[in-house]
N, CA, C and O atoms as a Tripos MOL2 file, in Angstrom:
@<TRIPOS>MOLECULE
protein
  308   307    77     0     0
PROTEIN
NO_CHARGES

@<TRIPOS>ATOM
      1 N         -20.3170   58.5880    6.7950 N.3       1 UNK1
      2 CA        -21.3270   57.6590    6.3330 C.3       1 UNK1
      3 C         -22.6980   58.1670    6.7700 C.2       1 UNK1
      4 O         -22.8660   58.5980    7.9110 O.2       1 UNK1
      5 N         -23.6280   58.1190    5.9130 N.am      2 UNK2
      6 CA        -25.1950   58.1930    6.3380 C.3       2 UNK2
      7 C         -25.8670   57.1000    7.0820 C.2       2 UNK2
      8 O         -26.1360   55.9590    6.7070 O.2       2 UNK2
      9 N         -26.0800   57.6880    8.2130 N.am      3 UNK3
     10 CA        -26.4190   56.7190    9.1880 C.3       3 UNK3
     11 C         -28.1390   57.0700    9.5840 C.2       3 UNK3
     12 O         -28.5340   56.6530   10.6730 O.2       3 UNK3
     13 N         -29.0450   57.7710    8.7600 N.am      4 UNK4
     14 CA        -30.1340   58.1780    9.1930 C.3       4 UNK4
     15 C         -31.2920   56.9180    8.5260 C.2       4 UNK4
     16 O         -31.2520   56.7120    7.3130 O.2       4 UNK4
     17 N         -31.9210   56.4200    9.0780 N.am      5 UNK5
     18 CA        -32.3180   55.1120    8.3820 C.3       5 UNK5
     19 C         -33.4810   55.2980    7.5580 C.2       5 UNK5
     20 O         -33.8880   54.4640    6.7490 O.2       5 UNK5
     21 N         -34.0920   56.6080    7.8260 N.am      6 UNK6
     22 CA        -35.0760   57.1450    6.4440 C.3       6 UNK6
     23 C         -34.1040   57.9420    5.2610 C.2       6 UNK6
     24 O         -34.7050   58.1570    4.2080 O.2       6 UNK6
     25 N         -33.2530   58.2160    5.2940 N.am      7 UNK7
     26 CA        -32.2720   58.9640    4.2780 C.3       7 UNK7
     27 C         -31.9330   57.8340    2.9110 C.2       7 UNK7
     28 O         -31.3010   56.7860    3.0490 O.2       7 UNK7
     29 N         -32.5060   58.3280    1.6230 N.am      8 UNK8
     30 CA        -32.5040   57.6460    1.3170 C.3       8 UNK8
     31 C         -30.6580   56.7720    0.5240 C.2       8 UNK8
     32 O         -30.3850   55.7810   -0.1530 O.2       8 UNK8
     33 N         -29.7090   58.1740    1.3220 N.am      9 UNK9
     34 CA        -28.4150   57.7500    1.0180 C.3       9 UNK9
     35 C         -28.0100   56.7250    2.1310 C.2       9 UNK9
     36 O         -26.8700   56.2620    2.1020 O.2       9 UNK9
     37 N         -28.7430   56.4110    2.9480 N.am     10 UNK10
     38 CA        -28.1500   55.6940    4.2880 C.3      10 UNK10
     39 C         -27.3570   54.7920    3.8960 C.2      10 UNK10
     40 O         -27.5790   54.5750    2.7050 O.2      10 UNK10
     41 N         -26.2030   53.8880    4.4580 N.am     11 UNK11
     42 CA        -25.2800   53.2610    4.5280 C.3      11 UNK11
     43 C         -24.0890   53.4200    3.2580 C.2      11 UNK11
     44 O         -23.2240   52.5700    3.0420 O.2      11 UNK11
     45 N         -24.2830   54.9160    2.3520 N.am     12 UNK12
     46 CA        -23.4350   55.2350    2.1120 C.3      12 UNK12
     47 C         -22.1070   56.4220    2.3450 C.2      12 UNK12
     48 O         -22.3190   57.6120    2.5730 O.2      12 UNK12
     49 N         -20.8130   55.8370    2.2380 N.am     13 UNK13
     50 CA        -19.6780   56.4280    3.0370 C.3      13 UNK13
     51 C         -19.8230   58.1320    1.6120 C.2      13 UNK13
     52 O         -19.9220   57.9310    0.4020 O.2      13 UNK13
     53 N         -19.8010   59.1340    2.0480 N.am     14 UNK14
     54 CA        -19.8280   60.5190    1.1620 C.3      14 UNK14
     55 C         -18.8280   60.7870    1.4700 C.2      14 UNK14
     56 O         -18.3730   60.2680    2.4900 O.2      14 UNK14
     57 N         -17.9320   61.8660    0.5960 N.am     15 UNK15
     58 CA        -16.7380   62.6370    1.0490 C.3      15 UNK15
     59 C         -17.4310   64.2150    1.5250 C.2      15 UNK15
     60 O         -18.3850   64.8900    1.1380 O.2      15 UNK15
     61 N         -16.6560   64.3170    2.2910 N.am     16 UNK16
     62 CA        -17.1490   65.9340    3.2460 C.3      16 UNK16
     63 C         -16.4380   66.9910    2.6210 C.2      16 UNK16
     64 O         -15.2560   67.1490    2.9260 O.2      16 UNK16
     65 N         -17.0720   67.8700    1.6490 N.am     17 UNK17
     66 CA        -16.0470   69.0530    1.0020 C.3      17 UNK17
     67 C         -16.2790   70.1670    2.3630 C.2      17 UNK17
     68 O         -15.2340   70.7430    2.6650 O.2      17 UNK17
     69 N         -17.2170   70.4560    3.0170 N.am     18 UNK18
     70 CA        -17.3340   71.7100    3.8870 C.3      18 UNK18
     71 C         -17.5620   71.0010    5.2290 C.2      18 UNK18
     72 O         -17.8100   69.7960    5.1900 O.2      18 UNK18
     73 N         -17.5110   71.5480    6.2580 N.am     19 UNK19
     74 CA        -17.9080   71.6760    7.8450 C.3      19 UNK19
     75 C         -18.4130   72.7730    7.9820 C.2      19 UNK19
     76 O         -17.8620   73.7470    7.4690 O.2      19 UNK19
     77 N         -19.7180   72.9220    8.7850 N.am     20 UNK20
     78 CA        -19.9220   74.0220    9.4770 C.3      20 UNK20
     79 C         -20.3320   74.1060   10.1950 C.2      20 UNK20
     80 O         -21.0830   73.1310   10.1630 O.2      20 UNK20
     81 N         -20.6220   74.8720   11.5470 N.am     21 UNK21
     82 CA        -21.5250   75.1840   12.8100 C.3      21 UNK21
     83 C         -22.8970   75.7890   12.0130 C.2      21 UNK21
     84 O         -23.0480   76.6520   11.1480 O.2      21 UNK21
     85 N         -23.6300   75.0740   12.6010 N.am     22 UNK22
     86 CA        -25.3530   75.8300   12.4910 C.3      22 UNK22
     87 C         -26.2000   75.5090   13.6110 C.2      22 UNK22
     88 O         -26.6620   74.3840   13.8000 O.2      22 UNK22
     89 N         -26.3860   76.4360   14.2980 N.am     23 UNK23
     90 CA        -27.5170   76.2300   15.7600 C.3      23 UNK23
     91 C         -26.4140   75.5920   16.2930 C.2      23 UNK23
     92 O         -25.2740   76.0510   16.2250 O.2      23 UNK23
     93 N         -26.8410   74.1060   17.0480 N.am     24 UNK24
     94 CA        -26.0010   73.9610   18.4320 C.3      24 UNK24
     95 C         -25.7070   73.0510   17.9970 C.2      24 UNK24
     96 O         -25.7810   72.1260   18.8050 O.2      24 UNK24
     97 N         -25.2980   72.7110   16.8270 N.am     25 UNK25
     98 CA        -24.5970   71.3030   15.8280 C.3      25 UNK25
     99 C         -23.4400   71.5430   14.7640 C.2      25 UNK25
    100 O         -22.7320   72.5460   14.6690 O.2      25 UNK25
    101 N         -23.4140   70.4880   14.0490 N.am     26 UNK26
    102 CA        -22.7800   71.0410   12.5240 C.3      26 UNK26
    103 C         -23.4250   70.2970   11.8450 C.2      26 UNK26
    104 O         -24.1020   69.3470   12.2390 O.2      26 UNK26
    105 N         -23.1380   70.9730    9.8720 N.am     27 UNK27
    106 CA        -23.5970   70.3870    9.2040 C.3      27 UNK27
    107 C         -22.4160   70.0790    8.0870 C.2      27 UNK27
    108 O         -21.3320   70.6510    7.9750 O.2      27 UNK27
    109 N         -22.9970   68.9270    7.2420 N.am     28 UNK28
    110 CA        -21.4220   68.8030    6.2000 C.3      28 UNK28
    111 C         -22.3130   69.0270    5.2290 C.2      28 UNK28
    112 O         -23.4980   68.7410    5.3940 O.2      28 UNK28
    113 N         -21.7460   69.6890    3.8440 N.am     29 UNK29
    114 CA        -21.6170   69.5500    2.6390 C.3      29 UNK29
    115 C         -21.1170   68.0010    1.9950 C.2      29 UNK29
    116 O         -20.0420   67.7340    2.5320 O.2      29 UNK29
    117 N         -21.4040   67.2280    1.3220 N.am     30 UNK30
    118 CA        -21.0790   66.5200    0.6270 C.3      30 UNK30
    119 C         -21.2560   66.3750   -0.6780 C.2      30 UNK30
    120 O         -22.0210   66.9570   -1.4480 O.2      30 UNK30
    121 N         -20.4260   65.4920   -0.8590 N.am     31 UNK31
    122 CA        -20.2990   65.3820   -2.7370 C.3      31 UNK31
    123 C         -21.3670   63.8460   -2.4590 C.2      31 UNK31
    124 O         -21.1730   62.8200   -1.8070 O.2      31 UNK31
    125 N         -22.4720   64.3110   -3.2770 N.am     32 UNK32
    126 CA        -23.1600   62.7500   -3.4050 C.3      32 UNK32
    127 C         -23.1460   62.4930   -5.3480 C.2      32 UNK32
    128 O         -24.0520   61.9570   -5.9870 O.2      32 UNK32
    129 N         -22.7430   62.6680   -5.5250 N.am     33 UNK33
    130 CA        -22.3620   62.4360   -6.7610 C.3      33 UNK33
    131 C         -22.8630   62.8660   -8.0940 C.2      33 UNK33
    132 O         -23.8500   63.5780   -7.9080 O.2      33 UNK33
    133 N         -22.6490   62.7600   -9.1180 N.am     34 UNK34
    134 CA        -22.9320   63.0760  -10.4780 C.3      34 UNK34
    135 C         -23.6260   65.1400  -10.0620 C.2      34 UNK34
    136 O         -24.6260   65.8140  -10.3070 O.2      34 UNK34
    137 N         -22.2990   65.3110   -9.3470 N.am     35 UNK35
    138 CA        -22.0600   66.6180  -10.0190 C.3      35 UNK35
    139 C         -23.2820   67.5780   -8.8310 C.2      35 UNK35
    140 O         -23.7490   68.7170   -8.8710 O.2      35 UNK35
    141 N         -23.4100   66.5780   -8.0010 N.am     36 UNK36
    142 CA        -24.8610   66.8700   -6.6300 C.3      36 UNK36
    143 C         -23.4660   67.0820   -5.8390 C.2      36 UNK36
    144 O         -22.3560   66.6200   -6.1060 O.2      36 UNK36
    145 N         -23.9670   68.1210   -4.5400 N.am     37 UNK37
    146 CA        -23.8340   68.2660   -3.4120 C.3      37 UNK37
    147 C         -25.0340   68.5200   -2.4860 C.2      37 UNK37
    148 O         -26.0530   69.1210   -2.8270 O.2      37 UNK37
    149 N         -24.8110   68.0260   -1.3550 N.am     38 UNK38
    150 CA        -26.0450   67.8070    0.1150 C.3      38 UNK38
    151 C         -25.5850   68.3380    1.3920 C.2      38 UNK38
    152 O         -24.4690   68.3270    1.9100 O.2      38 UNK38
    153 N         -26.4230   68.6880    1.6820 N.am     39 UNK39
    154 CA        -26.1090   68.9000    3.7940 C.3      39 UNK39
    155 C         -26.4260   67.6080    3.9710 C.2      39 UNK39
    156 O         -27.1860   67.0470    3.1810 O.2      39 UNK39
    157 N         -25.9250   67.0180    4.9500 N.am     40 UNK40
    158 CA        -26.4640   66.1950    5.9570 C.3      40 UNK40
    159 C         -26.2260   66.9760    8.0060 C.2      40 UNK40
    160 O         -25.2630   67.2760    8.7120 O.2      40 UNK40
    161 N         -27.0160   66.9780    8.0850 N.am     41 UNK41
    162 CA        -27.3240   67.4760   10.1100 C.3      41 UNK41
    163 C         -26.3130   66.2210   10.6840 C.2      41 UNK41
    164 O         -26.5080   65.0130   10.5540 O.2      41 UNK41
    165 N         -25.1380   66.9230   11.3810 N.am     42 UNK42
    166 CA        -24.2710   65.8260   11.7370 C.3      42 UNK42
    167 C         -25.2130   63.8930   12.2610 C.2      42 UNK42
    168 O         -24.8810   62.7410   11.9820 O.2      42 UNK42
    169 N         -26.5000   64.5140   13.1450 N.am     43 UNK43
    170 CA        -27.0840   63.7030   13.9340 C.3      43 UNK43
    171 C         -27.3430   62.8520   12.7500 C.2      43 UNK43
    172 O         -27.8960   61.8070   13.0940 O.2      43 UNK43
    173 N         -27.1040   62.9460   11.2850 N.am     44 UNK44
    174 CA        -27.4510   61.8680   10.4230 C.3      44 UNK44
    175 C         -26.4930   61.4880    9.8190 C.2      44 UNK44
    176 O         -26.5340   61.1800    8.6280 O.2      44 UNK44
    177 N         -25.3940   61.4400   10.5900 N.am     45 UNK45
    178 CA        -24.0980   60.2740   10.3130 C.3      45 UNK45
    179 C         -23.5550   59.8750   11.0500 C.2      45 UNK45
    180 O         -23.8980   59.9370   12.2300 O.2      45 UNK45
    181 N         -22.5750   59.3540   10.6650 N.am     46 UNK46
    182 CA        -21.8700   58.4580   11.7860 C.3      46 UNK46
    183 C         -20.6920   59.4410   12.4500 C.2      46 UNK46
    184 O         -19.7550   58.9700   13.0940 O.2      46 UNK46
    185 N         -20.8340   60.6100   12.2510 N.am     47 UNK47
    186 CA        -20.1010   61.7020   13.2190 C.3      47 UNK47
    187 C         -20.6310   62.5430   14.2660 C.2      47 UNK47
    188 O         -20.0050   63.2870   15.0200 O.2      47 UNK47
    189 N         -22.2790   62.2500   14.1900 N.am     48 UNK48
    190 CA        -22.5910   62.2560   15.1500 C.3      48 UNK48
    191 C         -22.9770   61.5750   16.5350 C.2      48 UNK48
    192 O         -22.5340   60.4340   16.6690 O.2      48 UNK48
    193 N         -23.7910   62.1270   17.6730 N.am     49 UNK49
    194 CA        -23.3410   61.3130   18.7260 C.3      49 UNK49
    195 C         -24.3590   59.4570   18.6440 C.2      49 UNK49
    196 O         -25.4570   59.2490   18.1280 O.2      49 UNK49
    197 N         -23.5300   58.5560   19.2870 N.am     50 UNK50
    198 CA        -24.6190   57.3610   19.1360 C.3      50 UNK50
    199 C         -25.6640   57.5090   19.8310 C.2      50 UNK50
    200 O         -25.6660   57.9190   20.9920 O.2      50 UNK50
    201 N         -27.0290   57.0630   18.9260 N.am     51 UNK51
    202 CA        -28.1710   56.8990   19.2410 C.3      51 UNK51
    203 C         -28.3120   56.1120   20.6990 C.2      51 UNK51
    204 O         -27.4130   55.4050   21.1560 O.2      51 UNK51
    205 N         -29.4230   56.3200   21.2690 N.am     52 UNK52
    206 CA        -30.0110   55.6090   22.8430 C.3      52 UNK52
    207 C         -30.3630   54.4820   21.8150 C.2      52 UNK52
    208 O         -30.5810   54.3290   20.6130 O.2      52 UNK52
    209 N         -30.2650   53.5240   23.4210 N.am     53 UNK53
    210 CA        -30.5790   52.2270   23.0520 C.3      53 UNK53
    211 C         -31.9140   51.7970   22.6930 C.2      53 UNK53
    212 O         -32.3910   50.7700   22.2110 O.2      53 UNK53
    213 N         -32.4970   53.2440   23.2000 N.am     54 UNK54
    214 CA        -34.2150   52.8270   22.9580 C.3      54 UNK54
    215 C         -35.1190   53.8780   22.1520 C.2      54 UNK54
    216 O         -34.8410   55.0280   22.4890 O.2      54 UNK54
    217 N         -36.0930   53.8000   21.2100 N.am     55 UNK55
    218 CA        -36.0740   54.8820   20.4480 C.3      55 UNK55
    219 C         -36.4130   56.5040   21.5120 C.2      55 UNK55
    220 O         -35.8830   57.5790   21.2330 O.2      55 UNK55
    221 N         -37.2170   56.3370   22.4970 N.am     56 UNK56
    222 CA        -37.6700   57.5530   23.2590 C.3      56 UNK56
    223 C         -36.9210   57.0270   25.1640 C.2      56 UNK56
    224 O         -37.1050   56.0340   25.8680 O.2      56 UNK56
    225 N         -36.3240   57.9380   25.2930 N.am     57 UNK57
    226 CA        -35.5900   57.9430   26.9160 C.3      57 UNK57
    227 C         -36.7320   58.3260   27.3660 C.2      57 UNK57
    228 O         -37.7240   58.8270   26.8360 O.2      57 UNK57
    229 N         -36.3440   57.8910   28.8730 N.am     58 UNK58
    230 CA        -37.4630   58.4140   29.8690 C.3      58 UNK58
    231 C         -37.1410   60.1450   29.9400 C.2      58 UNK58
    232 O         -37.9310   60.9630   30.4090 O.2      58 UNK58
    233 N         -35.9120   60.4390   29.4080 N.am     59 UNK59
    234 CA        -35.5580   62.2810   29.6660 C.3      59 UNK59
    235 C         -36.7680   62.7870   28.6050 C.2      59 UNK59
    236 O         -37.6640   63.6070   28.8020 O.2      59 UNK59
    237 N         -36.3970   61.8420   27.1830 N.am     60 UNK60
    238 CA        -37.0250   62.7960   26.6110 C.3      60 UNK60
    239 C         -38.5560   62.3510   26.3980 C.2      60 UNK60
    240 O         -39.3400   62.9480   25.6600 O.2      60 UNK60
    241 N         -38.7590   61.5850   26.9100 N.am     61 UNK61
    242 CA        -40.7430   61.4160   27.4470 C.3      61 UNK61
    243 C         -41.2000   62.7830   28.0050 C.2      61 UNK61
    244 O         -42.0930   63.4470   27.4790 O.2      61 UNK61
    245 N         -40.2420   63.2970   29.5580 N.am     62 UNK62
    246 CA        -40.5150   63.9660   30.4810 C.3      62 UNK62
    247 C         -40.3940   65.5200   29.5980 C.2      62 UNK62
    248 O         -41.0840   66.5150   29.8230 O.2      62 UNK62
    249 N         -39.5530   65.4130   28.7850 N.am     63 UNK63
    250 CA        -39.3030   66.6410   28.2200 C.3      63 UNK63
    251 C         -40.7880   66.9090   27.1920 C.2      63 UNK63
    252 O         -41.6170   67.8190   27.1800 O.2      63 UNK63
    253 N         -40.6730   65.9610   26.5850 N.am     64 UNK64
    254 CA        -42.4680   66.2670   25.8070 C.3      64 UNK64
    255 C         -43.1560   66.5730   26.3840 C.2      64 UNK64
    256 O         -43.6990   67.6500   26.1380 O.2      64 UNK64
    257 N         -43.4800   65.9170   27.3280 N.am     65 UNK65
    258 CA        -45.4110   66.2180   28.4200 C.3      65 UNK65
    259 C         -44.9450   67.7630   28.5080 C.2      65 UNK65
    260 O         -45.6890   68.6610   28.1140 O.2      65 UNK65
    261 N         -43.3690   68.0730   29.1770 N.am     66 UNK66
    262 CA        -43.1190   69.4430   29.7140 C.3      66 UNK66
    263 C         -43.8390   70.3300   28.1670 C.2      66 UNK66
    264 O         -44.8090   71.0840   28.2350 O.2      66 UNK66
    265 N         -43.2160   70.0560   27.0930 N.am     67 UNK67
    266 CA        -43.7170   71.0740   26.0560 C.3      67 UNK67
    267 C         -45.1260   70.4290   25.1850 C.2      67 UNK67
    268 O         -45.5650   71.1130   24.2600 O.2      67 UNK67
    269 N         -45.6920   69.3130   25.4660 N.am     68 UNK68
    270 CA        -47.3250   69.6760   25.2150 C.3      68 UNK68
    271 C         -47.9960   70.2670   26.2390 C.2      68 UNK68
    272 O         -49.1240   70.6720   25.9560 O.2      68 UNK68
    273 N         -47.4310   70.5040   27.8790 N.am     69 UNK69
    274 CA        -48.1790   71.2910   28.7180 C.3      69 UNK69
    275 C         -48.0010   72.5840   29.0800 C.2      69 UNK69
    276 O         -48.3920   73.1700   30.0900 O.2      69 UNK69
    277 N         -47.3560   72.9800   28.1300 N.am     70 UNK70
    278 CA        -46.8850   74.4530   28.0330 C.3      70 UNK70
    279 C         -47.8190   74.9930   26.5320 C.2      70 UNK70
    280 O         -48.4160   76.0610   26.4000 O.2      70 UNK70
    281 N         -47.7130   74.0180   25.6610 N.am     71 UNK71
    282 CA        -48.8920   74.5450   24.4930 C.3      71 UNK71
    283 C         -50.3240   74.6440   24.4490 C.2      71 UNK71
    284 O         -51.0610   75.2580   23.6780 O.2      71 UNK71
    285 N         -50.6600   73.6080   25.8460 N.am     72 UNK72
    286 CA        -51.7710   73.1350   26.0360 C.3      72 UNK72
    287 C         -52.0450   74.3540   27.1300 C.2      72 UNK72
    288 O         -53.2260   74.4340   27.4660 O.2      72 UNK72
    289 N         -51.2810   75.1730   27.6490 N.am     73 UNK73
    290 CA        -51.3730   76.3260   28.3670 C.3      73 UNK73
    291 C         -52.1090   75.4150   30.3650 C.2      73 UNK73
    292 O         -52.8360   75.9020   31.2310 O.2      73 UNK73
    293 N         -51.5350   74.2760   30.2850 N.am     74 UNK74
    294 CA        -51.6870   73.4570   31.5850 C.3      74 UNK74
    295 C         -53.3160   73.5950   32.1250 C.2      74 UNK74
    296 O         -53.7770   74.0060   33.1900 O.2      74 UNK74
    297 N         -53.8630   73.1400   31.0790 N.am     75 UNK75
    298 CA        -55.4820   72.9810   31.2690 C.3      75 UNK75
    299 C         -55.4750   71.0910   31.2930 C.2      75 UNK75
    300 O         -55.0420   70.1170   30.6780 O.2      75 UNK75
    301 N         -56.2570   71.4670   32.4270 N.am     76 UNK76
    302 CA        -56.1000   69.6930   32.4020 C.3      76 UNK76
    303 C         -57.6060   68.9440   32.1010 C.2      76 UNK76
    304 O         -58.6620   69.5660   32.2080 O.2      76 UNK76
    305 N         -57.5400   67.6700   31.7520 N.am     77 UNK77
    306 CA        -58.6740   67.3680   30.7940 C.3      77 UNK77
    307 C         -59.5390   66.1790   32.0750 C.2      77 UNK77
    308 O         -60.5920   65.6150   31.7800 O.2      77 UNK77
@<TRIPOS>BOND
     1     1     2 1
     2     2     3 1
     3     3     4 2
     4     3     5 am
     5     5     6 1
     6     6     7 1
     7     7     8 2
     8     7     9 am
     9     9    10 1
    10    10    11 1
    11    11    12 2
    12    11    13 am
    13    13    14 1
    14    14    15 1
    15    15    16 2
    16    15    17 am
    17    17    18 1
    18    18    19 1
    19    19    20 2
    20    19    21 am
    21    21    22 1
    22    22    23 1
    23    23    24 2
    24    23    25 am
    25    25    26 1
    26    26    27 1
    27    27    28 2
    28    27    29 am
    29    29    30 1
    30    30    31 1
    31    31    32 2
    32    31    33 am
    33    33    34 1
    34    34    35 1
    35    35    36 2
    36    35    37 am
    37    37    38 1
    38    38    39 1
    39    39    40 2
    40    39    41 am
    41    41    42 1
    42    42    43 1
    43    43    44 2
    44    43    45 am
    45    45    46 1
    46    46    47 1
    47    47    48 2
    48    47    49 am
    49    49    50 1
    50    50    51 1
    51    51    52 2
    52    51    53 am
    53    53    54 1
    54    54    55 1
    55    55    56 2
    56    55    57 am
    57    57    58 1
    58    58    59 1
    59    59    60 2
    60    59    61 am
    61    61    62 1
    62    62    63 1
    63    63    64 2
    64    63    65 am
    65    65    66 1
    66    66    67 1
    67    67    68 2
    68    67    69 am
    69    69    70 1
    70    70    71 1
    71    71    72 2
    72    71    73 am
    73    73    74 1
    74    74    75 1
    75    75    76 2
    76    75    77 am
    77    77    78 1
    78    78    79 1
    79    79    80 2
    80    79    81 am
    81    81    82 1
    82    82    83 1
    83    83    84 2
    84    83    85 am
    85    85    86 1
    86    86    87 1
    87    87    88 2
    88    87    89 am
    89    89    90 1
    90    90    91 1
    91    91    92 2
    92    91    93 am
    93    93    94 1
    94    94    95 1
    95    95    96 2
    96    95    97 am
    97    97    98 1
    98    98    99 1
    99    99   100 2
   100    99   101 am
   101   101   102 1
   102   102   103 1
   103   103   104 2
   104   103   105 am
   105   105   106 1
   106   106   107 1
   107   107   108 2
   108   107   109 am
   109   109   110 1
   110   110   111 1
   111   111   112 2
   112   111   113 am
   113   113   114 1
   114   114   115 1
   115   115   116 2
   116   115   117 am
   117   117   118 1
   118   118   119 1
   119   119   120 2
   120   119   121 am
   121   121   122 1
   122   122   123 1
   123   123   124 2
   124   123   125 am
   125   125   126 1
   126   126   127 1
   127   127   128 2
   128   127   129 am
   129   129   130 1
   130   130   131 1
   131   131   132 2
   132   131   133 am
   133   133   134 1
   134   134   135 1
   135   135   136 2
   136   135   137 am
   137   137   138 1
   138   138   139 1
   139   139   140 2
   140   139   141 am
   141   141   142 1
   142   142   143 1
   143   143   144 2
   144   143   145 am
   145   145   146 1
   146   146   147 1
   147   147   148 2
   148   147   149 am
   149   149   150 1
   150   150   151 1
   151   151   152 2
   152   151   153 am
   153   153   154 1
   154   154   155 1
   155   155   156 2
   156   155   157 am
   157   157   158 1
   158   158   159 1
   159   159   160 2
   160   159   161 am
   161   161   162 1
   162   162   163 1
   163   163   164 2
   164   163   165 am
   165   165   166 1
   166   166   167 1
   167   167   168 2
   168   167   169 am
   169   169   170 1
   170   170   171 1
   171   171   172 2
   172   171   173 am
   173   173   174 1
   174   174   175 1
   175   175   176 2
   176   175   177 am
   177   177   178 1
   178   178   179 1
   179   179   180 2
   180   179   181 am
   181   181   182 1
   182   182   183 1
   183   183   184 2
   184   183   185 am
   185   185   186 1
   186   186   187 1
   187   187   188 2
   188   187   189 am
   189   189   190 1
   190   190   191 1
   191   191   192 2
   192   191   193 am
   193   193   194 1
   194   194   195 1
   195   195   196 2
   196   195   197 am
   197   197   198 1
   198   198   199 1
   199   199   200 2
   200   199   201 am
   201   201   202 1
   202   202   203 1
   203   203   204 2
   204   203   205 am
   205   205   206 1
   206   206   207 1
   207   207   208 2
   208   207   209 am
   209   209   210 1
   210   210   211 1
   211   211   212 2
   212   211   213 am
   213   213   214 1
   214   214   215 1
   215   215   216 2
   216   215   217 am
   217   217   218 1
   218   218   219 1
   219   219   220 2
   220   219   221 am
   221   221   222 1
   222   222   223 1
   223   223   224 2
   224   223   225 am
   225   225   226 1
   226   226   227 1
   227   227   228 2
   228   227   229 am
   229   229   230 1
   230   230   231 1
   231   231   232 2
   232   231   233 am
   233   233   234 1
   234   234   235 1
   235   235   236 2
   236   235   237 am
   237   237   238 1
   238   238   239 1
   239   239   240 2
   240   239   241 am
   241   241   242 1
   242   242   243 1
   243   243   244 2
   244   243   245 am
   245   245   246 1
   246   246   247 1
   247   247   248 2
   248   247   249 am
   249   249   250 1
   250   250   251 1
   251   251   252 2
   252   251   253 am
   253   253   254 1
   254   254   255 1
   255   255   256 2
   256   255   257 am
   257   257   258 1
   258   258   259 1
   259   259   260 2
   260   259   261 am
   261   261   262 1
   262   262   263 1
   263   263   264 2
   264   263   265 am
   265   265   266 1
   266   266   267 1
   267   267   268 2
   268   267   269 am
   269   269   270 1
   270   270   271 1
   271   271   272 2
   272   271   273 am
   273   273   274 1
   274   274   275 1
   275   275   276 2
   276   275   277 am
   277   277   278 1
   278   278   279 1
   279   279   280 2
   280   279   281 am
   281   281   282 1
   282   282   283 1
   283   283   284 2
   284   283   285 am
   285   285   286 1
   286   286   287 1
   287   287   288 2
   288   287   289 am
   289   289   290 1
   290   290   291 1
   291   291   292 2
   292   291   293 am
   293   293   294 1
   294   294   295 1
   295   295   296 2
   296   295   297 am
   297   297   298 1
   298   298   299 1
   299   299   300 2
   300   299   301 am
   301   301   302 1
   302   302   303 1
   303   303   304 2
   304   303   305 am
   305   305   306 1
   306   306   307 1
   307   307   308 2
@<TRIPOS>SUBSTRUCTURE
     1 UNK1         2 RESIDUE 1 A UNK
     2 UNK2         6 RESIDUE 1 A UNK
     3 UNK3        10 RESIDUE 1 A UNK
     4 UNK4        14 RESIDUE 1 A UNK
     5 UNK5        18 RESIDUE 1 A UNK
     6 UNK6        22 RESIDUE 1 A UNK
     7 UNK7        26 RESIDUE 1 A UNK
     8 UNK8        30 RESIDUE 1 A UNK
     9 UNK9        34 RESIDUE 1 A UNK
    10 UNK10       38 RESIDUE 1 A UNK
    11 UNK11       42 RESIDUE 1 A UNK
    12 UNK12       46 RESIDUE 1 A UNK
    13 UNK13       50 RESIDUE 1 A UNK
    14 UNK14       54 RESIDUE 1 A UNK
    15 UNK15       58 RESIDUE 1 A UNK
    16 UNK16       62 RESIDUE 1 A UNK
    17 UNK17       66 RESIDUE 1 A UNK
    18 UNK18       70 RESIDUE 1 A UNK
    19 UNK19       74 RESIDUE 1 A UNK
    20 UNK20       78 RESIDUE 1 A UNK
    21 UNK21       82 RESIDUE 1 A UNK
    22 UNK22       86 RESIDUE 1 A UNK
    23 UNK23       90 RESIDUE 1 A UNK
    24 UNK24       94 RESIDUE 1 A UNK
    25 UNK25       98 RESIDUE 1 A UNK
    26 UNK26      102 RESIDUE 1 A UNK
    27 UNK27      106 RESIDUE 1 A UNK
    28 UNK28      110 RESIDUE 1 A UNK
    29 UNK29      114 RESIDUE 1 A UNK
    30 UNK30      118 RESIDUE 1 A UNK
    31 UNK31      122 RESIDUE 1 A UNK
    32 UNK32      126 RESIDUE 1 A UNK
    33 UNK33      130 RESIDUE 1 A UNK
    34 UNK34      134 RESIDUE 1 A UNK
    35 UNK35      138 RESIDUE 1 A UNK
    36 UNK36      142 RESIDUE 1 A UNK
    37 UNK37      146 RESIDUE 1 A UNK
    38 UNK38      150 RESIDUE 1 A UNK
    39 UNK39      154 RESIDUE 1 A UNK
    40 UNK40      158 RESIDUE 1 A UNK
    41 UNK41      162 RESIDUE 1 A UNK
    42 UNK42      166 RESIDUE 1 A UNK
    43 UNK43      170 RESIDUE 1 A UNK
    44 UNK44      174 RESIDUE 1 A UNK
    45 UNK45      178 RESIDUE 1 A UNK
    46 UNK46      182 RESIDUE 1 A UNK
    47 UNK47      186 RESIDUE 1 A UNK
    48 UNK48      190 RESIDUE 1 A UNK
    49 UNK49      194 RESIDUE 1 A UNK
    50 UNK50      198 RESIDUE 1 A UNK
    51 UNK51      202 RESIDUE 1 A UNK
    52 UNK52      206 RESIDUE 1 A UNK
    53 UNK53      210 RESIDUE 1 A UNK
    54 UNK54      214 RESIDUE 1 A UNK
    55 UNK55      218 RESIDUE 1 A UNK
    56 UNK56      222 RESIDUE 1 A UNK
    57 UNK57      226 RESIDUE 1 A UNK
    58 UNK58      230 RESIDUE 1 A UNK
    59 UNK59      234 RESIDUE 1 A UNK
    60 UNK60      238 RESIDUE 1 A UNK
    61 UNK61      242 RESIDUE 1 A UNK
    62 UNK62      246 RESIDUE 1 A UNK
    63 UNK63      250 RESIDUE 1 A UNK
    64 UNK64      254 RESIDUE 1 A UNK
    65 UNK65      258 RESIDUE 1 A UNK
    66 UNK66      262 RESIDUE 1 A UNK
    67 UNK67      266 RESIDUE 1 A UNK
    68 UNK68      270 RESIDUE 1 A UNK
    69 UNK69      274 RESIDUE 1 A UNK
    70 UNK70      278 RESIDUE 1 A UNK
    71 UNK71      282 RESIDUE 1 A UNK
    72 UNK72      286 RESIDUE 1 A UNK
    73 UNK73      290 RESIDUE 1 A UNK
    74 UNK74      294 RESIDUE 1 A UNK
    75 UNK75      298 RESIDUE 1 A UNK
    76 UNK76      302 RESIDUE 1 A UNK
    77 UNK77      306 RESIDUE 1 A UNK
């Protein structure tokens, strides 16, 4: 099922013709119909892992500042 809530297939169940590994995930092939096939990035179904309870963790707050202060070359304002 499409579980990505900007997708505009969301809350529909697709059949999976392919699986595959890409980068440090998978992706499916699906049949979305009238003769279409799609990737969906596992993280945009319901086979991937469940979402945090909150849209941004405190991990991944800490993880941003880490990579805007690495682009920002740690010049402080």
């Amino acid at each position: 099922m499409v579980t990505h809530p900007f997708h505009p297939l969301c809350g529909r169940r697709l059949e999976v013709l392919l699986e595959r590994r890409c980068g440090g995930g998978r992706v499916f092939v699906c049949d979305a119909g009238d003769g279409r096939n799609l990737e969906l990035a596992e993280d945009a179904t319901d086979r991937g892992a469940v979402p945090g309870e909150r849209a941004l963790s405190f991990e991944v707050l800490v993880g941003l500042v880490a990579v805007v202060a690495a682009i920002d070359g740690g010049k402080e304002r």
